[in-house]
C-alpha positions as CSV (number, residue, x, y, z in Angstrom):
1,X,0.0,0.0,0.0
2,X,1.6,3.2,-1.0
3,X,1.3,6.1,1.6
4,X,0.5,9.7,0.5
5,X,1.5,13.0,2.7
6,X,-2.1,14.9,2.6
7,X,-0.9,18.5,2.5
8,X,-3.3,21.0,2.9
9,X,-6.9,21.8,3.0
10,X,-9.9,19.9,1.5
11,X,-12.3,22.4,-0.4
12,X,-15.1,21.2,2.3
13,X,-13.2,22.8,5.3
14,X,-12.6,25.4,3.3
15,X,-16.2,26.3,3.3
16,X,-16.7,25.8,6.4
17,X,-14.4,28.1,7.7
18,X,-15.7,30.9,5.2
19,X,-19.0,29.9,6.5
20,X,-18.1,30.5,9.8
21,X,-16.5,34.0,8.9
22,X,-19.2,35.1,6.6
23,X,-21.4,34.7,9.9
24,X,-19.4,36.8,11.9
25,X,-19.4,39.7,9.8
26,X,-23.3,39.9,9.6
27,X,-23.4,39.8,13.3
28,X,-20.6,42.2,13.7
29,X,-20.8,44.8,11.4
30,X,-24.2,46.5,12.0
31,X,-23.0,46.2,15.3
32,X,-20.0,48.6,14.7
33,X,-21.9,51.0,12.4
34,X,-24.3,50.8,15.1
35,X,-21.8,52.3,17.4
36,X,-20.3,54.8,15.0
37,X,-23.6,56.4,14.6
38,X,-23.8,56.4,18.6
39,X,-21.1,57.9,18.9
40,X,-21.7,60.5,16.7
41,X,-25.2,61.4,18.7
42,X,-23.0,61.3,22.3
43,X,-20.5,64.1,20.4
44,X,-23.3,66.1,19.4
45,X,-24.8,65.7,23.1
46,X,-21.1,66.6,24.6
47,X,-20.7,69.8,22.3
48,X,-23.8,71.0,23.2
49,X,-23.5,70.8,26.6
50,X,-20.5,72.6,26.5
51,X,-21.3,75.5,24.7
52,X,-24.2,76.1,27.1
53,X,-21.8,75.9,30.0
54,X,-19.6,78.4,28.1
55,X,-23.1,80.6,27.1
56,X,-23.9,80.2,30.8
57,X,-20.7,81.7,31.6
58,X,-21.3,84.8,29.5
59,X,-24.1,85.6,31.9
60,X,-22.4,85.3,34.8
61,X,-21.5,88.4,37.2
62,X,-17.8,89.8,37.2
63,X,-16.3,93.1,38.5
64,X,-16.5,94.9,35.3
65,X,-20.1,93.9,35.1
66,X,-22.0,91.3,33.6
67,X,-19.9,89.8,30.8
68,X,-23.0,89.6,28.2
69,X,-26.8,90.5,28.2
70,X,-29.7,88.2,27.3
71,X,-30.5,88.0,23.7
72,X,-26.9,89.1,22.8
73,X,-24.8,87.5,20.4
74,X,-22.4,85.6,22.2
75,X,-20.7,83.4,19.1
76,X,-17.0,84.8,19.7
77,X,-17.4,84.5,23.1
78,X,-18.3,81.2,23.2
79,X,-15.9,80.1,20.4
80,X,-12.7,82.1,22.2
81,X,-13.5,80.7,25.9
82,X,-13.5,76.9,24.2
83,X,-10.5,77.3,22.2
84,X,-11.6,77.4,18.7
85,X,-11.0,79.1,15.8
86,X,-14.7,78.7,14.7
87,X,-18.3,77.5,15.3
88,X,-17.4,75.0,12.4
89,X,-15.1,73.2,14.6
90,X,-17.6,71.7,16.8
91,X,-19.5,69.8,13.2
92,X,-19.8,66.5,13.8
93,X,-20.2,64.5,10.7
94,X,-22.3,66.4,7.6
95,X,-24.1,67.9,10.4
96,X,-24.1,71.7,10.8
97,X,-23.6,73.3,14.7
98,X,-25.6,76.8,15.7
99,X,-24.3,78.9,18.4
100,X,-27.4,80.3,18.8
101,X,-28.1,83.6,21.2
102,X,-28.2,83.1,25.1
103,X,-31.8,81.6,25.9
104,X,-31.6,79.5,22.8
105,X,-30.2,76.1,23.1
106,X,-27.3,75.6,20.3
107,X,-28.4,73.0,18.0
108,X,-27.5,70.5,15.1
């Protein structure tokens, strides 16, 4: 009886294992762009919140006086006390950010 080395991988394990890796990918990857657009939504969140700190600072009392009034524009402000160079750099995405006036929430 003549014995043969068996080198390699038969087609049918071959299969399996794409199989196995094709099912992995459609559990995983809406999963991930499930979380992109999450995190996208919690960045938006964040940047809000902290331009109404920062808008909420504006209002606030100091000894010169009251660093801005209500209805007042207070873009620069808010951009120069977060370290920007513009209201652009808080965009998330293809979404667009507003400042907005004090007693406005900014928005998206």
């Amino acid at each position: 009886m003549k014995k043969t080395n068996k080198k390699g991988f038969t087609l049918v394990e071959i299969m399996i294992v794409v199989a196995i890796i094709g099912l992995l990918a459609a559990i995983g990857i809406p999963s991930i762009i499930g979380a992109y657009a999450n995190a996208q939504e919690k960045s938006k969140e964040r940047n809000i919140t902290e331009v109404e700190k920062t808008k909420a600072m504006a209002t606030l009392p100091t000894p010169q006086g009251i660093n801005a009034t209500n209805g007042q524009d207070v873009s620069a402000y808010v951009i120069s006390n977060l370290g920007l160079t513009a209201a652009s750099d808080l965009n998330v995405g293809d979404s667009t950010f507003t400042i907005n006036a004090l007693g406005t929430r900014a928005s998206y």
